[in-house]
N, C-alpha and C positions, 0 to 999 in steps of 0.2 A: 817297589814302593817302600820308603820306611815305615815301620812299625807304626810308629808315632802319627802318623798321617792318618794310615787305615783303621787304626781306633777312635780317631777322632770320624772321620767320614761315615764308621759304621753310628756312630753316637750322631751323627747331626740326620744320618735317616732316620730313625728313631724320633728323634723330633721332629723330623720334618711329618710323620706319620700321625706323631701327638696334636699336631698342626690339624690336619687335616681331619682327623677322628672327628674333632672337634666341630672345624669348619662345614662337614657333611651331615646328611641331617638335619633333624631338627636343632636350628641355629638357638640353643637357650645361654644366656649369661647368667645361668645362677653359680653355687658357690665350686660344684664339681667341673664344669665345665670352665670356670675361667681360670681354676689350679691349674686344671689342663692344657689349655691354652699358653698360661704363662710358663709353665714348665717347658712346653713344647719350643716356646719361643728363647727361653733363655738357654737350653741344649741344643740348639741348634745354633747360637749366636757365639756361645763358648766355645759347640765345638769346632767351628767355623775362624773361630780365633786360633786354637790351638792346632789347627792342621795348616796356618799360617806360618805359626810359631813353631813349628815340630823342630826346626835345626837347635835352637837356643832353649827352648823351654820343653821336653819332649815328653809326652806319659810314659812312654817305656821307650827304652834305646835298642832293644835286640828282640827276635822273635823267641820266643820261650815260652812256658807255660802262661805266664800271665795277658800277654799279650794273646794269645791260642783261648785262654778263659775270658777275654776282655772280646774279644771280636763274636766268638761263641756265643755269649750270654745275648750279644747286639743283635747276629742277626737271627737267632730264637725270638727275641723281641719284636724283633721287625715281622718276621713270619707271622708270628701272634696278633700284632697290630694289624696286618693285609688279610689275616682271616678275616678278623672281626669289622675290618672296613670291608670285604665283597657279600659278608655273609647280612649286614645290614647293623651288628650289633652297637651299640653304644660303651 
């Protein structure tokens, strides 16, 4: 898989989790939860773009550190977010 693909894919779970954080629970539109929301929805739309785009437009061209710090940082993220969605938190 190229790099540039798998950084986008681990960034659109991530959003797709911000989605859902959101979505579960109690459904409020006040001002934290619809940052959240739109955040969630616009990281998942970009990165969704961009693992289209990875040949011509690509976040990173080779696996190396940044790419190893860019998927790392994602799916800590994502593990963080799947605690806090089974544990019930907000």
């Amino acid at each position: 898989m190229h790099p540039s693909r798998l950084v986008s894919l681990c960034c659109a779970g991530v959003g797709v989790l911000f989605v859902s954080q959101t979505a579960v629970g109690s459904f409020q539109l006040d001002l934290e939860h619809g940052w959240r929301l739109f955040g969630g929805v616009a990281l998942v739309v970009a990165s969704l773009y961009a693992a289209v785009r990875y040949e011509t437009e690509p976040i990173v061209t080779e696996y190396g550190p940044t790419t190893y710090l860019l998927v790392g940082v994602a799916l800590a993220w994502i593990g963080t977010l799947a605690a806090r969605l089974a544990l019930g938190l907000s």
